[in-house]
C-alpha positions in Angstrom: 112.0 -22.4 92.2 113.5 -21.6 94.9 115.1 -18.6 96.5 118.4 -17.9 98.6 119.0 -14.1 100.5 122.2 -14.2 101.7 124.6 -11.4 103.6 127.8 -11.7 105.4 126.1 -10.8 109.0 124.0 -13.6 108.6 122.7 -17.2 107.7 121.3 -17.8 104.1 117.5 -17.9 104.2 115.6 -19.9 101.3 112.5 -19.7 100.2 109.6 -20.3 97.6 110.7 -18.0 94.8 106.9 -17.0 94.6 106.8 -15.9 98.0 110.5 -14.3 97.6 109.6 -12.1 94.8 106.8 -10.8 96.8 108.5 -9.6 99.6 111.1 -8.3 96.9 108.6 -6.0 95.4 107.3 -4.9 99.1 110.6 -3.7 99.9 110.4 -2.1 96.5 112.6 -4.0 93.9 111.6 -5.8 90.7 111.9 -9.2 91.7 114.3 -9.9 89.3 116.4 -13.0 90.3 119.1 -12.7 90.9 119.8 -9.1 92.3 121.1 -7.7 95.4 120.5 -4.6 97.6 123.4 -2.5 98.1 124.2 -2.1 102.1 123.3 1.8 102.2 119.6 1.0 100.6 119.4 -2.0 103.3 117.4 -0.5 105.8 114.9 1.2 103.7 113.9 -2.0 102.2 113.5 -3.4 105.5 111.4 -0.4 106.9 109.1 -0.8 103.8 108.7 -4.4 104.8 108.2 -3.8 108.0 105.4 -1.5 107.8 103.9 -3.6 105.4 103.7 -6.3 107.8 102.5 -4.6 110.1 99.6 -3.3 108.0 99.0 -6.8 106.5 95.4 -8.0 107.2 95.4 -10.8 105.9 92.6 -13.1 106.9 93.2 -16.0 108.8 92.7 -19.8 107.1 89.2 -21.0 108.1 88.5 -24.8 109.2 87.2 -25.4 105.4 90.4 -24.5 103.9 92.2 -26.2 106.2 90.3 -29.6 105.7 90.6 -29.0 101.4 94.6 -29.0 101.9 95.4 -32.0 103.4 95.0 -30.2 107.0 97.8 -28.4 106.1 98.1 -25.1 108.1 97.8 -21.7 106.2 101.2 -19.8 107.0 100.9 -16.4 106.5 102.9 -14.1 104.4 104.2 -11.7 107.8 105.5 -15.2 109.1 107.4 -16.6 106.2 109.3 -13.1 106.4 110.2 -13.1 109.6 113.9 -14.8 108.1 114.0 -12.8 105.7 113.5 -9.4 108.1 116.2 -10.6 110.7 119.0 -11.2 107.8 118.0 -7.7 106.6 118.3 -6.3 110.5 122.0 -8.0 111.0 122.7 -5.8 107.2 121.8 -2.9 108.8 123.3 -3.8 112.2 127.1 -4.9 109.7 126.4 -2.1 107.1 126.9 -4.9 104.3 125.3 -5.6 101.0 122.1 -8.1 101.1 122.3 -10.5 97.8 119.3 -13.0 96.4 119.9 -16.1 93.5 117.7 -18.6 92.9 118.5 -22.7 93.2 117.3 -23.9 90.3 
């Protein structure tokens, strides 16, 4: 499944609904799909992402992993939000309401 954030001030952004619905419940929502985040709770959701980011420790892939999938690179989760945090920054920036529906 996947999963499209969109907002006036911005460009949609897709992604994996798995990885959607986890930076949904960082900024502190359910998940549910779909949804929307009115524009006065915007930037909360994106300071509650932000610092989670920025505390994110996640390891970095080792050379094993990386040979078992196909030498496919391990993306992390701060960088597959970094779309996801700019569309929420132009909310903020616009005052409008952020909205997410998947593409099934």
């Amino acid at each position: 499944m996947l999963i499209t954030f969109s907002c006036p001030a911005y460009a949609d952004v897709t992604m994996f609904g798995d990885v959607a619905v986890k930076l949904l419940k960082i900024m502190g929502h359910s998940g549910t799909v779909p949804g929307a985040i009115g524009a006065e709770d915007v930037q909360a959701a994106l300071v509650r992402l932000e610092a989670a980011i920025k505390q994110s420790t996640e390891p970095k892939a080792s050379i094993k992993q990386l040979e078992d999938e196909d030498d496919e690179p391990a993306i992390s989760l701060s960088h597959r939000a970094l779309p996801l945090i700019e569309l929420l920054r132009a909310a903020v920036r616009d005052k409008c309401n952020v909205m997410w529906d998947s593409n099934r």
